[in-house]
C-alpha positions in Angstrom: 0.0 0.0 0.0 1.1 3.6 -1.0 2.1 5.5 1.8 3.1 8.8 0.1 2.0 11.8 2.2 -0.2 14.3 -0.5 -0.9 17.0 1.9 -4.4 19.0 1.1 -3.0 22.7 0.3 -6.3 23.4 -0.7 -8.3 22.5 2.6 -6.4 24.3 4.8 -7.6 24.9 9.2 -10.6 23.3 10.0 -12.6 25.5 12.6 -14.2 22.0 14.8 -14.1 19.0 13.2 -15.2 15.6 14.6 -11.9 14.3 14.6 -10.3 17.0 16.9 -13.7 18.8 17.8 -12.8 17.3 21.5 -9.2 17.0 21.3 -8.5 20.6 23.0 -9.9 21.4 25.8 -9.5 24.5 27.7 -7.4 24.2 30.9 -10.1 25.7 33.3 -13.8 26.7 32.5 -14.2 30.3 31.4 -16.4 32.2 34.4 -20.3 32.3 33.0 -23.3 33.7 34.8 -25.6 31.3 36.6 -28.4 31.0 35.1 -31.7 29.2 37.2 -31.2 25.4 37.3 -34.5 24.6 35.4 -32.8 27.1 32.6 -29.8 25.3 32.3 -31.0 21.9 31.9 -32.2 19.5 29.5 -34.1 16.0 29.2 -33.3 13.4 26.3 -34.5 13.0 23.5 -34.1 16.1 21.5 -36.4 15.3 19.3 -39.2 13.3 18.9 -37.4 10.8 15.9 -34.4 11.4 14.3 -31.7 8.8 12.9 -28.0 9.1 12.4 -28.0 12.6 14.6 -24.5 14.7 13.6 -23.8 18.0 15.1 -20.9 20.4 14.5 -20.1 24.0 16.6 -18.9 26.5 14.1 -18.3 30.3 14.9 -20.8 30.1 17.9 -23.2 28.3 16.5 -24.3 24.8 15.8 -25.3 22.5 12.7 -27.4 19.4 13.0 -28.8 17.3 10.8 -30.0 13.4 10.6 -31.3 11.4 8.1 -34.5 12.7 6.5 -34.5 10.2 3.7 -35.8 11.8 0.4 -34.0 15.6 1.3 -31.3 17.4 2.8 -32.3 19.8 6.2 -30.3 21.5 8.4 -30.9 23.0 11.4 -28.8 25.9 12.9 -28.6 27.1 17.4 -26.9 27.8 19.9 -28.5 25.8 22.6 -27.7 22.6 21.1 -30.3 21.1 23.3 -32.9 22.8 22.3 -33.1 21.9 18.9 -36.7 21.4 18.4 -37.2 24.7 18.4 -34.1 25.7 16.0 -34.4 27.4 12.7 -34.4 24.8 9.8 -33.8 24.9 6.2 -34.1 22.2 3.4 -30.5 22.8 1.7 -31.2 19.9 -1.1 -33.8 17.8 -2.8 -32.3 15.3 -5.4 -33.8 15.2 -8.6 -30.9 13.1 -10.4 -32.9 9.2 -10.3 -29.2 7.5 -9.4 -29.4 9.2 -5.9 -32.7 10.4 -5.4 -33.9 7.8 -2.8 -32.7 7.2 0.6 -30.5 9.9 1.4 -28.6 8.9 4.7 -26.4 9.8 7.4 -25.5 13.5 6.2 -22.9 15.6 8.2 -21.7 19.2 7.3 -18.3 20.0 7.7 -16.2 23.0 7.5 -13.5 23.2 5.0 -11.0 25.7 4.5 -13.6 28.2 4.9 -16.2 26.4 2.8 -19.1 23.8 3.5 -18.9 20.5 2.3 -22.2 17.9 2.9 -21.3 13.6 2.7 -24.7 11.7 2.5 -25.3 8.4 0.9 -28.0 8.0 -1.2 -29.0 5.3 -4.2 -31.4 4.7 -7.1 -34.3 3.2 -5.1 -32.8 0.0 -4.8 -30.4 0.0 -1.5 -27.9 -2.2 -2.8 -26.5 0.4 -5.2 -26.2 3.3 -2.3 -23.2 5.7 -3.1 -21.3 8.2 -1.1 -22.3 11.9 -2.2 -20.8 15.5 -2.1 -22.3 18.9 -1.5 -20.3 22.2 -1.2 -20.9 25.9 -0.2 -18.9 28.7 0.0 -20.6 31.1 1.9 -19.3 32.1 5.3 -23.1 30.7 7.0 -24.4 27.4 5.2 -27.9 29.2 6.0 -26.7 31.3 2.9 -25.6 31.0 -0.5 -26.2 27.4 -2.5 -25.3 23.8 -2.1 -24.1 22.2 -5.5 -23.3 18.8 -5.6 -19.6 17.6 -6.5 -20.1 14.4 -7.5 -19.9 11.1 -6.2 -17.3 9.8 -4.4 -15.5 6.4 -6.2 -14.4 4.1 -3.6 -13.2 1.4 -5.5 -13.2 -0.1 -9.3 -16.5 -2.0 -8.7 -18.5 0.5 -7.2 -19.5 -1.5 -3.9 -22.2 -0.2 -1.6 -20.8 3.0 0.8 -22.2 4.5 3.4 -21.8 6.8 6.3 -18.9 8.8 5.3 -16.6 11.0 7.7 -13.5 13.1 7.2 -10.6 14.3 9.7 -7.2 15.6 8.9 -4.0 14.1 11.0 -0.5 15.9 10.7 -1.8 18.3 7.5 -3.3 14.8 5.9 -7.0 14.7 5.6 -8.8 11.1 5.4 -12.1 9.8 4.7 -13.5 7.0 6.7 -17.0 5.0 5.3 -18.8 1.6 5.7 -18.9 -0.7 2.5 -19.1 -3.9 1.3 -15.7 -5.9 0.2 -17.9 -7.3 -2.7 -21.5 -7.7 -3.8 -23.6 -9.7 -1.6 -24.8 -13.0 -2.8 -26.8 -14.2 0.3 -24.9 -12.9 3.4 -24.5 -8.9 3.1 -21.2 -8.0 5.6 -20.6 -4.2 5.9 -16.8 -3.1 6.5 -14.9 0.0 7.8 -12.8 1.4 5.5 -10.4 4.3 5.4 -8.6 5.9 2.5 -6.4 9.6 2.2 -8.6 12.4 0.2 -6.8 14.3 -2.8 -9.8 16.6 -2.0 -12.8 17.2 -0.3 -14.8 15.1 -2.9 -11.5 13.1 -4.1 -10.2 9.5 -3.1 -6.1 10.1 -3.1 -6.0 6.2 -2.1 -7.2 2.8 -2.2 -9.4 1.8 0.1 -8.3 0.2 3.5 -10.2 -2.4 5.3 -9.9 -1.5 9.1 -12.7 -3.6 10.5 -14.7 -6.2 9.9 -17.6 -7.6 11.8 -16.3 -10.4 13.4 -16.8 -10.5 17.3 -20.2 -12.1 18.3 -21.5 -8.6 19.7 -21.0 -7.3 16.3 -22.7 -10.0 14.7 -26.5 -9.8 15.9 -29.1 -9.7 12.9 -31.7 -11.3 14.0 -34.2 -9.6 16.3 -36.9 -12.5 17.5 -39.8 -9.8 18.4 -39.5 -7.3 15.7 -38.6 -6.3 12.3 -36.2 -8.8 10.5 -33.8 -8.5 7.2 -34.6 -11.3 4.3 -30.8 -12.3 4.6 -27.9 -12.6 6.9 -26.6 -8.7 7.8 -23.6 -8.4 9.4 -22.9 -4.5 10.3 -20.0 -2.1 11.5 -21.4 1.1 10.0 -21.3 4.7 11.3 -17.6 5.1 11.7 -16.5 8.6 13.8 -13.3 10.1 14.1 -12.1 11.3 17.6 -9.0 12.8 18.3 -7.6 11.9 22.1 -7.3 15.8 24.1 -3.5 14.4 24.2 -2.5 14.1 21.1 -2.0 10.6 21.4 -4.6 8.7 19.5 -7.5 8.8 16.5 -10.4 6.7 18.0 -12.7 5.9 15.5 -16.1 5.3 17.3 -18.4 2.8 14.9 -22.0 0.9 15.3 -22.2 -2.5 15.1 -24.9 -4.8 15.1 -28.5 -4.4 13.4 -30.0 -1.2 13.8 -32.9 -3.2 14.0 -32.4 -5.2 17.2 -31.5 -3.9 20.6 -28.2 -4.9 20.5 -27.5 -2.0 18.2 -23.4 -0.9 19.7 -20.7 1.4 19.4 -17.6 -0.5 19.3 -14.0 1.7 18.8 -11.0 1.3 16.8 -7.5 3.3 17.8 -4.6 4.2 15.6 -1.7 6.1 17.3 -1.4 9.7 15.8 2.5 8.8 14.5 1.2 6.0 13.0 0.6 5.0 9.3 -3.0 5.8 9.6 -3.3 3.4 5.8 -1.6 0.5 7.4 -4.5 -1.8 9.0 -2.2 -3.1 11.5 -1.7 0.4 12.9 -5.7 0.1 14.1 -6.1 -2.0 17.8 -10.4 -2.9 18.0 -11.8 -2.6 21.4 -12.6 -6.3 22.6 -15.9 -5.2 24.1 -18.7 -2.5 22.9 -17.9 0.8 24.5 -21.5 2.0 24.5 -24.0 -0.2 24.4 -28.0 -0.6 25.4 -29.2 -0.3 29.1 -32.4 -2.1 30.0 -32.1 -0.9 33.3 -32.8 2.7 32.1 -35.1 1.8 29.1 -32.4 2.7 26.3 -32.0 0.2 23.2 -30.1 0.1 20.0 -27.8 3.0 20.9 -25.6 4.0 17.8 -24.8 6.0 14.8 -23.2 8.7 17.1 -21.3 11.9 16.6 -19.0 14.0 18.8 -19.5 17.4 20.0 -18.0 20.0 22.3 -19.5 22.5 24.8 -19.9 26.2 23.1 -17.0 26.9 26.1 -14.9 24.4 24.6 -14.5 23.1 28.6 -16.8 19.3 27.5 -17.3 16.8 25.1 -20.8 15.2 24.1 -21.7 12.4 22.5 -24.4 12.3 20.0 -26.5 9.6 19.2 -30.1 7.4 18.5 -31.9 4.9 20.4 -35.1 3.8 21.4 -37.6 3.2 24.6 -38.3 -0.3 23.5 -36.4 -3.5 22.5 -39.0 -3.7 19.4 -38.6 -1.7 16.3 -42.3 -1.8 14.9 -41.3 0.2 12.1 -38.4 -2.1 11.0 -35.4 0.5 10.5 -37.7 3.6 10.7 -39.2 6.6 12.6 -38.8 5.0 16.2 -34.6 6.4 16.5 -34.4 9.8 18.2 -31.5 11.7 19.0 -29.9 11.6 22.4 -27.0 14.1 23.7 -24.7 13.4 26.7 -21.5 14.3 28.4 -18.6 12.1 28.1 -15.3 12.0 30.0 -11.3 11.0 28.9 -9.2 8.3 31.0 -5.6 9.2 31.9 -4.8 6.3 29.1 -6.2 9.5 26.3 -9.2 6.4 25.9 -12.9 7.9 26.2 -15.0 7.1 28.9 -18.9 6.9 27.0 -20.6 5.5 30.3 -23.9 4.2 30.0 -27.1 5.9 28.5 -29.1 7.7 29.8 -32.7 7.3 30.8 -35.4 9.9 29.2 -36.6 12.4 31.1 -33.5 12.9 33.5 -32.6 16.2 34.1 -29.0 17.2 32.6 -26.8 20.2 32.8 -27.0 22.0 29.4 -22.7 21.9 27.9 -21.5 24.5 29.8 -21.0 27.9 27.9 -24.5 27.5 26.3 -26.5 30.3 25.2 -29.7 29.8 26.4 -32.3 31.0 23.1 
């Protein structure tokens, strides 16, 4: 495998970006007015449904979005928390029939000054989903026009891709997706991958397989009260960079597991920083999920996370769906809503996810927040 640095010139300082948006925290919190306790706290979910939740804090402000399936939406706060009552706009609706259907996972990064959108989509049939490029270069996404770049080629055969993420490590930027190693015949098995960029909407690599489902936790597909597949899935998906406030590490947070069932996990891969990031051996897998359901607090199929930090730059959040009940009625649908918490760092520069969090408990709003 190539190893040959190609450094971006042309993407430049990224503001917050998921792979570092946690990896500098502030020594000591900046003083802020207290506020009444009711105020400054929140209860999960943020929303009523909402799949593959990503959030980014840009400028003062942040950017949500989740999977809407047949359009593009973003939402735009400063109380993170309070994002049900957040302006929203609808920044694209396909009209191309190869990815007009099934639009998934967006995220919205920042660029080099310029905003760039990764979805998934496909032509109605799921088997053929793609990886897909927006860009805009106005200063506030709210503003100006997404135009699509094109489709991002992941290999010479064109297997399924989903859920792609980018982060930049020592002035080299990477993407990192899910896909299939080959067409499935009757067993479907979804993969992490990583690869360098050339640019923003550019493959500067082959593909590297980092992870593959092979641990039993990662393995579950078959959910015996609900909602089943009509073949064998076996899923890591979701992948999500996270650079260690040290320095040390890129952990690469990932679900595994049918979304479907309630065993729906977050397992994490970890590549030193001085490391060949496109060498798979330089990538040690977690033996155990690192976030996972919790019956006890009525919490099921937790995954398909992102990271955040506090407007303060003092916390870091995690991001992510789950439902009140081990039974997906809807099959893969409208029963996922987004879920925010704080999470801490070990002295090993490993995260510390704990366990989720029951609905309705009261939580501290990330500290710095602007209350709207």
């Amino acid at each position: 495998m190539r190893t040959k640095k190609i450094l971006l010139a042309m993407l430049g300082a990224v503001t917050l970006l998921s792979a570092t948006s946690c990896g500098n925290l502030k020594a000591k919190k900046e003083s802020t007015e207290k506020a009444d306790s009711s105020v400054m706290t929140y209860t999960n979910p943020l929303l009523p449904k909402g799949p593959d939740p990503w959030a980014l804090f840009h400028d003062g402000a942040y950017y949500y979005m989740h999977t809407m399936q047949d359009s593009l939406v973003l939402w735009k706060t400063k109380d993170i928390t309070n994002i049900k009552n957040a302006p929203k706009k609808t920044i694209w609706i396909p009209t191309d029939p190869t990815n007009k259907h099934d639009l998934w996972a967006p995220e919205i990064h920042n660029i080099d000054g310029k905003w760039y959108v990764y979805y998934a989509a496909d032509d109605g049939n799921s088997d053929n989903h793609q990886m897909y490029v927006l860009e805009n270069e106005n200063k506030d996404p709210f503003e100006g026009e997404f135009v699509m770049k094109g489709r991002i080629s992941t290999d010479k055969d064109n297997n399924w891709a989903i859920d792609g993420s980018v982060f930049e490590n020592k002035g080299i930027w990477y993407m990192v997706w899910s896909g299939w190693q080959t067409r499935r015949v009757d067993t479907e098995t979804q993969c992490i991958y990583i690869a360098r960029l050339e640019n923003p909407w550019t493959l500067g690599s082959e593909r590297v397989l980092i992870s593959m489902p092979e641990m039993e936790w990662e393995r579950h597909y078959v959910n015996e009260e609900g909602w089943n597949p009509p073949h064998i899935i076996y899923v890591n998906e979701g992948p999500q960079p996270l650079k260690s406030p040290k320095g040390k590490y890129i952990h690469v947070a990932y679900s595994a597991s049918g979304v479907w069932t309630p065993f729906y996990a977050l397992g994490l891969l970890t590549a030193s920083t001085d490391s060949d990031l496109l060498n798979p051996k330089s990538w040690k897998k977690a033996q155990e999920p690192v976030f996972r359901q919790s019956p006890e607090n009525g919490v099921y199929g937790t995954g398909h996370n992102s990271f955040f930090q506090s407007p303060d730059g003092t916390e870091c959040y995690i991001l992510y769906h789950a439902r009140d009940t081990q039974v997906d009625p809807a099959g893969m649908g409208d029963t996922r809503s987004p879920r925010a918490q704080k999470f801490t760092w070990r002295e090993d520069d490993y995260p510390d996810f704990g366990t989720p969090l029951a609905i309705s408990t009261p939580l501290q709003k990330p500290s710095g927040t602007v209350v709207e």
